[in-house]
C-alpha positions as CSV (number, residue, x, y, z in Angstrom):
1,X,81.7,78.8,102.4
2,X,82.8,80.3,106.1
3,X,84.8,79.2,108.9
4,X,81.4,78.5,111.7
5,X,82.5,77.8,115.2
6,X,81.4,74.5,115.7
7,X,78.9,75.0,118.0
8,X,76.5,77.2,115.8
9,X,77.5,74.4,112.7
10,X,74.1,72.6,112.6
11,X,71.9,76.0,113.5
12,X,73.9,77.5,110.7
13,X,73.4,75.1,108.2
14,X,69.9,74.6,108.8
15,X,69.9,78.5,108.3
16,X,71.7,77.8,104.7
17,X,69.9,75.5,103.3
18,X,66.7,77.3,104.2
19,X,67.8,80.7,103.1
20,X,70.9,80.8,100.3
21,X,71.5,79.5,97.2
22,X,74.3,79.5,95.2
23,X,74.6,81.2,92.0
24,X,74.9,78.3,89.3
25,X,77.0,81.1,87.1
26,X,79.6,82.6,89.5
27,X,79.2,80.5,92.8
28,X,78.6,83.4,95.2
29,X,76.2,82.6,97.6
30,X,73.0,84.6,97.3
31,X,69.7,85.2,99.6
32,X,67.0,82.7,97.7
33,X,64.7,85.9,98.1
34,X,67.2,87.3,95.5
35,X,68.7,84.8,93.3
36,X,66.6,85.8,90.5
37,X,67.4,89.4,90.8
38,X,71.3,89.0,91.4
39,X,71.0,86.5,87.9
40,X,68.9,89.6,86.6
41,X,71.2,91.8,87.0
42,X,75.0,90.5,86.9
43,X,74.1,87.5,84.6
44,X,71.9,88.3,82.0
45,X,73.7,88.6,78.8
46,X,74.1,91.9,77.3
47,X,75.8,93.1,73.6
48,X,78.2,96.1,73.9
49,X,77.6,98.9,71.0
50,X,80.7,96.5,69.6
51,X,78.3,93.8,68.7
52,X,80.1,91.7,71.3
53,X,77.7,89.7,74.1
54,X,78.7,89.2,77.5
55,X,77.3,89.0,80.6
56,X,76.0,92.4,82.5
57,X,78.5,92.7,85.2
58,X,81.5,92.5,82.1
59,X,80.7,95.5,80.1
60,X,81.8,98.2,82.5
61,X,85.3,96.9,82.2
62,X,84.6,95.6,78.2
63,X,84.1,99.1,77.8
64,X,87.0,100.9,79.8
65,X,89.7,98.4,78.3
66,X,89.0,96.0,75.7
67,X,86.1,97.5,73.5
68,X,87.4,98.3,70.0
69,X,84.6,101.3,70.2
70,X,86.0,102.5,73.6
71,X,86.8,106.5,73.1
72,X,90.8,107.5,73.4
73,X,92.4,110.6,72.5
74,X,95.1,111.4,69.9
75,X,98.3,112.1,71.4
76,X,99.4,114.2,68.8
77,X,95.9,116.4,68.5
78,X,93.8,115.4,71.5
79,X,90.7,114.7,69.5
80,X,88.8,111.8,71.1
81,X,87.9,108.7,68.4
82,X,87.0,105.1,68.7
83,X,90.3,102.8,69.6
84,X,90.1,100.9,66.5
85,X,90.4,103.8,64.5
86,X,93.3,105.4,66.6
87,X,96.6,104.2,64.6
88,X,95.6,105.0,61.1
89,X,94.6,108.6,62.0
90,X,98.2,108.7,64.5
91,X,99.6,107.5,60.9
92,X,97.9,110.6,59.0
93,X,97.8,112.8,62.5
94,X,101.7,112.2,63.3
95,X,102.6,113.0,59.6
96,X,102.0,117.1,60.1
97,X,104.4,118.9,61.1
98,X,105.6,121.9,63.0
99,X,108.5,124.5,62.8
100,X,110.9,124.1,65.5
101,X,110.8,127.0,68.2
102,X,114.9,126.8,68.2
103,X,115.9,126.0,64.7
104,X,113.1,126.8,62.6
105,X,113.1,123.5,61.1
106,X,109.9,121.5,60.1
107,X,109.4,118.7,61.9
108,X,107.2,116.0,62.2
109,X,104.6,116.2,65.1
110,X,105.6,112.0,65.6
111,X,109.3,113.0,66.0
112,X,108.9,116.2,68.1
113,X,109.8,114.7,71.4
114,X,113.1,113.2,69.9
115,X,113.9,115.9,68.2
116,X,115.5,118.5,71.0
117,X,118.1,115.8,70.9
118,X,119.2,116.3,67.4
119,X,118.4,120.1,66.8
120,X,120.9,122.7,65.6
């Protein structure tokens, strides 16, 4: 899968076909020595604390972006939860309120950033 000057071309390949195979699940080509450990370790199918399977080399980013379970914070209170349970406590979370340093008013934590726009 390289550009070979076309002088090496038949060394080369002789060297390929002895020596690499490629990987039936993502087409890289792998060392034969470690085919077994590169399908091991990148292919082997794996389930996330999500329940969800996928293969090895997918649940570092599963995890970071996608995972339901993946931790976030609150923007209103900075307490860390799992993603799926995020927007009903911002629901609850945003719902408090807080008096207004200028106008004394209470306002809700949700509308606190709009709110030097309207006050008194």
């Amino acid at each position: 899968k390289k550009d070979i000057p076309a002088v090496n071309f038949v060394i080369h390949e002789i060297h390929c076909r002895r020596n690499i195979e490629i990987c039936p699940f993502c087409s890289d080509s792998i060392p034969k020595s470690e085919m077994k450990n590169h399908v091991e370790s990148e292919h082997v199918q794996v389930t996330c604390k999500c329940r969800m399977k996928m293969e090895s080399s997918l649940l570092k980013d599963h995890e970071a972006s996608s995972c339901p379970l993946r931790p976030v914070l609150c923007q209103f209170c900075d307490i860390q939860l799992a993603f799926n349970k995020l927007q009903e406590h911002e629901l609850y979370c945003g719902a408090r309120t807080e008096p207004c340093g200028r106008c004394g008013r209470n306002v809700l934590l949700r509308e606190l950033q709009e709110h030097p726009r309207v006050c008194g």
